[in-house]
C-alpha positions as CSV (number, residue, x, y, z in Angstrom):
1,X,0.0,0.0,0.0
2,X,1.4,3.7,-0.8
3,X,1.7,5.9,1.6
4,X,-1.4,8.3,-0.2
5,X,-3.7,5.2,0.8
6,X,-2.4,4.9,4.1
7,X,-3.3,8.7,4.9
8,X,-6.2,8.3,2.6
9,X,-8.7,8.9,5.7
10,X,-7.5,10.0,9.1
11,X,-8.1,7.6,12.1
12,X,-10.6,8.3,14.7
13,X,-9.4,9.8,17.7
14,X,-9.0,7.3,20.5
15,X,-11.1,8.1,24.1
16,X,-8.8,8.9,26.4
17,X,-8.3,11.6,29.1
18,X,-9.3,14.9,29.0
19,X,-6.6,17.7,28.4
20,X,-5.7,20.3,31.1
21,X,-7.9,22.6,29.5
22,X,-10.9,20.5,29.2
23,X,-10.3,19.8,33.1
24,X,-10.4,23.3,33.5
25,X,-13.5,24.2,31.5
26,X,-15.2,22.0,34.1
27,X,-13.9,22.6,37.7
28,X,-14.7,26.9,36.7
29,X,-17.6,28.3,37.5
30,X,-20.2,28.6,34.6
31,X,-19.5,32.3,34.0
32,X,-15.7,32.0,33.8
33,X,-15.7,28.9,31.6
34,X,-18.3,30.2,29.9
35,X,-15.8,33.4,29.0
36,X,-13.2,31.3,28.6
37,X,-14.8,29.0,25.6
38,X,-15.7,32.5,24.1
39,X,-11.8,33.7,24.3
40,X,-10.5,30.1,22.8
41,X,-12.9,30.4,20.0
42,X,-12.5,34.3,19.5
43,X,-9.3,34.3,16.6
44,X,-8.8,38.0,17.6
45,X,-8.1,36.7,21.2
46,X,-3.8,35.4,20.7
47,X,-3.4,32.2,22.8
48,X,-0.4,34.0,24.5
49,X,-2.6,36.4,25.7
50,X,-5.4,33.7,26.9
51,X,-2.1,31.9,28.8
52,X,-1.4,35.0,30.3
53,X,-4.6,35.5,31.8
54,X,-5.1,31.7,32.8
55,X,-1.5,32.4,34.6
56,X,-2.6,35.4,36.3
57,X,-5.5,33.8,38.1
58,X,-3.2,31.3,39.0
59,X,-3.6,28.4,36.5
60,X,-1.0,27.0,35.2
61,X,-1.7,26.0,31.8
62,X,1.9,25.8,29.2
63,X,1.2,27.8,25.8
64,X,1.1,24.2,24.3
65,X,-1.9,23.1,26.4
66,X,-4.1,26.2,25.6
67,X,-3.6,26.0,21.7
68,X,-3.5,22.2,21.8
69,X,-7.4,22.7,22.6
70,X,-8.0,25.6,20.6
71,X,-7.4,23.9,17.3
72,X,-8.9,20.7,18.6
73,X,-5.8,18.7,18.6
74,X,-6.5,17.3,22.3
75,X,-9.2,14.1,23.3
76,X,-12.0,17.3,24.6
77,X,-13.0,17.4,21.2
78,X,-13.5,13.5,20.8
79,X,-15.4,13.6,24.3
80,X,-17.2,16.1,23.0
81,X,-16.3,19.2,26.0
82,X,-15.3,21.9,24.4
């Protein structure tokens, strides 16, 4: 088999655990998760910035983590909590 075929369709994503974000998004109260999905989904918002703010309220999420979830690259989407 070529390597086109192989890649021809992309494998589900396996179950597995939550990312530090999608933890996150959970243990917050509604109103701050709730302003939180609407900053990961806002492109104007830079995930720098959204890091910084996690940071300053004392949450210690790396750069990595936050734009892991924002482009749906961890399990949360697969789960279904975004």
């Amino acid at each position: 088999m070529s390597l086109a075929g192989r890649l021809k369709e992309q494998p589900p994503l396996t179950k597995g655990p939550r990312c530090l974000m999608g933890l996150l998004l959970e243990e917050l109260p509604k109103s701050e998760a709730e302003a939180l999905r609407k900053a990961l989904a806002d492109p104007n918002w830079r995930t720098t910035a959204i890091r910084e703010a996690l940071y300053a309220e004392g949450h210690k999420l790396s750069q990595t983590s936050v734009a892991r979830h924002r482009r749906g690259a961890c399990q949360c989407e697969a789960l279904g909590v975004q």
